[in-house]
Structures are given as structure tokens and as C-alpha cells.
N, C-alpha and C positions, 0 to 999 in steps of 0.2 A: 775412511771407506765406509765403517758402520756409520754415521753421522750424513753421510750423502744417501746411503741405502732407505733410511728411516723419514728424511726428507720429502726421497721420491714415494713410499707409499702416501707418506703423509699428502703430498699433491694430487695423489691419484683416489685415497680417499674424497678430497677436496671438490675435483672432477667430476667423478661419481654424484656426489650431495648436490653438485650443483644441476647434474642432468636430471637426476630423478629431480629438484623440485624445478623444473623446468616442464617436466614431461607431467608434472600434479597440476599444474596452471594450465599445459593445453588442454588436458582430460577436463578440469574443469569448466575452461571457458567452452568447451564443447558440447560440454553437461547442460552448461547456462543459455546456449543457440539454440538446443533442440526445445529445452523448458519450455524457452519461451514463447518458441511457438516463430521465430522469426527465420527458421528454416522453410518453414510452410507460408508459401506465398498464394496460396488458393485464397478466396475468400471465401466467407463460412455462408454455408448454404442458408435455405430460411429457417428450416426444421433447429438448427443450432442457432440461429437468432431469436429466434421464438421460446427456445430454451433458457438462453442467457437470458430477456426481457424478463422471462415468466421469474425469475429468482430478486426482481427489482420493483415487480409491483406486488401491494398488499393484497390479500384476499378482502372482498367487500364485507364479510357477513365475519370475518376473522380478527382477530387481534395481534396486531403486528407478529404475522405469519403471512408468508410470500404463497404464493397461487402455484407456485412449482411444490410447493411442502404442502398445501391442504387440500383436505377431499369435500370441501362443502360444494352444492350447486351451485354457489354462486363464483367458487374458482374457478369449477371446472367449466362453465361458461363465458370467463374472462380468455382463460388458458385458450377454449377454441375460437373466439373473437382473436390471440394475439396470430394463432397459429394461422389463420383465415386472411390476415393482414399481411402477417410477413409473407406468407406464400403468394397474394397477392400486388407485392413488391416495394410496399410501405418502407419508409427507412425508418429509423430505431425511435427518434424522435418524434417522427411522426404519429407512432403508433400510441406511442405515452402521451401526447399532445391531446389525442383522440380520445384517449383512455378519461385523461384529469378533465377533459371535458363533461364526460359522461356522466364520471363519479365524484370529481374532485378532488384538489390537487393532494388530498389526502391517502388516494389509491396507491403513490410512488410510497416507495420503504423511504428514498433517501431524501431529504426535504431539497427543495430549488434553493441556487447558492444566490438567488439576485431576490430583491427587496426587503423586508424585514427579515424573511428567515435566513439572509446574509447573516445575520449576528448568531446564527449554530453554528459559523463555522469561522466567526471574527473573534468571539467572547474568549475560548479557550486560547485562539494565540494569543490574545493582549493580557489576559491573565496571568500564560508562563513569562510573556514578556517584564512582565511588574514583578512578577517572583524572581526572575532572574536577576533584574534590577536592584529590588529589593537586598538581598544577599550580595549582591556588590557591593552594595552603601552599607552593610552588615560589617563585613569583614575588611574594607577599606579603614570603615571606624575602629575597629579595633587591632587591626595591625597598627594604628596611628599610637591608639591609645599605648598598646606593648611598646614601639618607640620611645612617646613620650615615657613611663615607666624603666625600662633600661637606659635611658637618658641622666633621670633622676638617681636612679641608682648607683650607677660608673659617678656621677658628682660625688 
């Protein structure tokens, strides 16, 4: 009778652990929906595109400092160019298009992922790639060689 008593709490312990982390994975992934913004199906006005741009391109007269962080005239000239555009109904593209024409392509913070400056953003993967590698053929070689070694040894 004690040995059935101690079973069932032990089950309903069991129960319990398993609802709360049940109920920590919805709260979570609920936490994750609103984050991310995928509840909110509106699209963002111009005034919030104009903001997000402004944090992507450089100031001209600045050094790698974005036009949303600097106070110089020639941001704050850019900032009301993007504002001007987006409320004029420019797409995002577009307006940076406009932009690296003006001042070149050096206005964007993030460099273009297509022609030469494709290798800023090929060079680091092929580098972890060959490190990765590398230490493969590291530690292959020497687990071989510890075999060959306890080989010789047991002889």
C-alpha cells in the first residue's frame, strides 16, 4: 500500500513537470511571435522606413557613423532627402540606389554583396571552411598515429 501511495505522487509529480514545461514553451513561443513583430501584419509607415534606412547609410562628411547617430549638415541633409523620398513613396532600394548615385557606393554602412566586394562576405566563410578542415586532418592524423602507438605497445 505505502509503495503504490509513493508511485502515485511520484506520477503526479511527473505530470505536473511535464505541464509547467509545457506551459514555459507556449509562454515562450508567444514571447517569440510578438518579438518578432510577426503578429503585426500592418506595414511600416514611411516615417519608420525612413528611420530604419537612415541607421544603413553613412554620414557623408562622418566616418563610419550612420546619419540617424550624426548631427553634422551634411546628415542631417541626407536624413531629410531619405525622409522626402520615403514619404514620397520611393521603395527601400530605390532610395539607396538614388543615394550611391549621388555620393557613391561608399554612402551604404553595409558594402554590396555582388562583384568584388562579394569576397567581404566569401573570404571569412572559406577561411572557417579551411580551419575547420584543417583540424579535421589535425586530429584524424593523430588519433591514427595514438592507434598506430597502442598497436605497437599491446605487441
Amino acid at each position: 500500500m505505502l509503495c503504490t501511495m509513493a508511485e502515485g505522487a511520484r506520477g503526479q509529480r511527473r505530470v505536473r513537470g511535464r505541464a509547467s514545461f509545457v506551459l514555459a514553451l507556449a509562454v515562450l513561443a508567444a514571447a517569440l511571435v510578438v518579438g518578432s513583430g510577426v503578429a503585426s501584419s500592418a506595414a511600416p509607415t514611411a516615417a519608420q522606413r525612413a528611420a530604419a534606412l537612415e541607421t544603413q547609410i553613412r554620414c557623408p562628411s562622418c566616418e563610419d557613423v550612420s546619419v540617424a547617430q550624426s548631427s553634422a549638415s551634411s546628415a542631417i541633409a541626407v536624413r531629410h532627402e531619405v525622409d522626402r523620398l520615403a514619404s514620397a513613396g520611393m521603395s527601400d532600394h530605390a532610395i539607396e540606389q538614388r543615394l550611391v548615385a549621388q555620393y557613391g557606393s561608399s554612402i551604404l554602412l553595409s558594402p554590396p554583396d555582388s562583384g568584388l566586394s562579394s569576397l567581404v562576405w566569401l573570404l571569412p566563410l572559406v577561411a572557417g571552411l579551411v580551419a575547420v578542415g584543417g583540424l579535421g586532418v589535425f586530429f584524424w592524423r593523430r588519433s591514427r598515429s595514438w592507434r598506430r602507438l597502442r598497436a605497437e605497445a599491446s605487441a
